[in-house]
FITIKE-35949 format. One line per 10 residues: number of its first residue (from 1); for each residue x, y, z of N, C-alpha, C. Coordinates in steps of 0.001 Angstrom, whole numbers, always signed. Layout:
// FITIKE-35949
NUM> X/Y/Z/X/Y/Z/X/Y/Z  ...
END
This chain:
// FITIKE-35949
1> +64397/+26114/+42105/+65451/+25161/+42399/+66553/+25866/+43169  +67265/+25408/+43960/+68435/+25846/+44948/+69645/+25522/+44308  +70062/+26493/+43974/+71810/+26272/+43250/+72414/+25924/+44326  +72409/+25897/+45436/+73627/+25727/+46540/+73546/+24605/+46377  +73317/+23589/+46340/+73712/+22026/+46323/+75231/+21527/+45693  +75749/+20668/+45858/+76866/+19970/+45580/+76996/+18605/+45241  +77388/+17723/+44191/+77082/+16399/+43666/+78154/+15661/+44294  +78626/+14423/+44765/+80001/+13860/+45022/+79441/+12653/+44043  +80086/+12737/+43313/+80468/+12024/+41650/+80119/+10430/+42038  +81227/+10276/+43032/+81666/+8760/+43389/+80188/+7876/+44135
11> +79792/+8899/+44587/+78272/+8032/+45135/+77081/+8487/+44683  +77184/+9007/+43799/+75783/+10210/+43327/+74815/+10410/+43989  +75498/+11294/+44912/+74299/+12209/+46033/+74778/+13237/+45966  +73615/+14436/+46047/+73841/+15654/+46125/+73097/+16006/+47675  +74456/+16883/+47866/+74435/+17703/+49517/+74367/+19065/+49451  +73475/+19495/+50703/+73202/+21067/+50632/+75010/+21392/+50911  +74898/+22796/+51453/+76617/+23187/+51648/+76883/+22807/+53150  +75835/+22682/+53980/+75698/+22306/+55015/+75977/+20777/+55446  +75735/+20041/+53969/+76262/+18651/+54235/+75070/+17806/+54837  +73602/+18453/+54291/+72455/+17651/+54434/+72455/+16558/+53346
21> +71951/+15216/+53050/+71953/+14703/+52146/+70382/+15004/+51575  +69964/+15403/+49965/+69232/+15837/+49520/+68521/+14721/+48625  +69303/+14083/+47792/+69446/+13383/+47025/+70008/+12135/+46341  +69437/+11259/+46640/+70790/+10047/+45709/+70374/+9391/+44755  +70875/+8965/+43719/+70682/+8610/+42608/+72012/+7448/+41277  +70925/+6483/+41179/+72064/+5957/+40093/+72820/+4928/+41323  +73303/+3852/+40524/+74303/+2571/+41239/+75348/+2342/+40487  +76414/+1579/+40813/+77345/+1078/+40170/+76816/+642/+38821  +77338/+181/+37666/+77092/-654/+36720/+76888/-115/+35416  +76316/-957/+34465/+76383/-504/+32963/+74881/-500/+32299
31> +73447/-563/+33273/+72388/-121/+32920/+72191/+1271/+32620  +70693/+1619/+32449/+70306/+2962/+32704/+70004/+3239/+34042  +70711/+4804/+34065/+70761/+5075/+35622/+72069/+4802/+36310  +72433/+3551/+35959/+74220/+3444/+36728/+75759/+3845/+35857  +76342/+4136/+37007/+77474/+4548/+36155/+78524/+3656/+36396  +79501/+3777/+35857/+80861/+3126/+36175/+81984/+4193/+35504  +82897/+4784/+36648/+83456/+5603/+36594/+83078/+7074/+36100  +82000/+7694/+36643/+81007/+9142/+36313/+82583/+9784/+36272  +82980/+11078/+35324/+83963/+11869/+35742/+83917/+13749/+35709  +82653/+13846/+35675/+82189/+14674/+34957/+80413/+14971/+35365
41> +79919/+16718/+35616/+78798/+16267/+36099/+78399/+18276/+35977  +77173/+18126/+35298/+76558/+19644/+34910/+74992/+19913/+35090  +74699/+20858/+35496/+73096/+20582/+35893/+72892/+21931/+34640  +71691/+21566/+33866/+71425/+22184/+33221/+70202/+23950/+33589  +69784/+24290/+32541/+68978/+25096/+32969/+67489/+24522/+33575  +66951/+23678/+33199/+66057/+22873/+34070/+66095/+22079/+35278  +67096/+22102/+35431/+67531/+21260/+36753/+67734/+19858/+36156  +68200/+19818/+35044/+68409/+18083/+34919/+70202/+17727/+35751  +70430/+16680/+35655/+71667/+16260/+36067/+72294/+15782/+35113  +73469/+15874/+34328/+74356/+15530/+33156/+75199/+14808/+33926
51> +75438/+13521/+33465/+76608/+12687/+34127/+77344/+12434/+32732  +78686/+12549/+32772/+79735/+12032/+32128/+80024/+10929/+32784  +79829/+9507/+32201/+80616/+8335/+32727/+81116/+7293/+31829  +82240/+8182/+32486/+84031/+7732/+31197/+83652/+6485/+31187  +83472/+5390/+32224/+83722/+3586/+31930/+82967/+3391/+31392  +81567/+3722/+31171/+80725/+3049/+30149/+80479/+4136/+28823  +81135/+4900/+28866/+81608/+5714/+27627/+80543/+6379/+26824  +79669/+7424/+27828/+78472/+7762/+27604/+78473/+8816/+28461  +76899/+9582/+28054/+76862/+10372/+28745/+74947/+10386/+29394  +75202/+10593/+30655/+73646/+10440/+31362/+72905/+11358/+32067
61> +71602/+11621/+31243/+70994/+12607/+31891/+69740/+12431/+32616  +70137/+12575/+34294/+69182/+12672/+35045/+67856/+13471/+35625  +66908/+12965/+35503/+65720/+14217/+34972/+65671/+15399/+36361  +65353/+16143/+35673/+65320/+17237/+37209/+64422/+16812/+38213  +64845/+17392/+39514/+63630/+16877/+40774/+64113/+18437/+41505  +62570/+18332/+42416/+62856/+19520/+42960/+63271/+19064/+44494  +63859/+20169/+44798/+64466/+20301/+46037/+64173/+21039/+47259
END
C-alpha cells in the first residue's frame, strides 16, 4: 500500500501528493457508507479507512483497497 495518499474529508476522495484522484468513496447521508459531517479520518494498519462522522454520530470503517 502507498502511504503518500491524502483523504479530503468533505468529498471522500483520496489523492496521490501529486493531486491524482485515486479513490472515492461514500455520499452524503445517514446510510452505510455515507456520511454527514465526517470530521475525523485514520487509515489503519491494513489499509482500512476510519471515518469519524460527527452528524450521524458514529464511526465508519472503510474496507481497505489497494492502490
Amino acid at each position: 500500500m502507498n502511504l503518500d495518499l491524502f483523504l479530503l474529508l468533505c468529498h471522500d476522495q483520496v489523492f496521490t501528493p501529486e493531486g491524482e484522484l485515486v479513490l472515492k468513496f461514500g455520499s452524503n447521508g445517514e446510510g452505510n457508507g455515507q456520511f454527514n459531517a465526517p470530521t475525523g479520518v485514520a487509515v489503519d494498519i491494513n489499509g482500512n479507512i476510519i471515518v469519524a462522522d460527527w452528524g450521524n454520530s458514529r464511526i465508519q470503517v472503510q474496507d481497505a483497497v489497494q492502490y
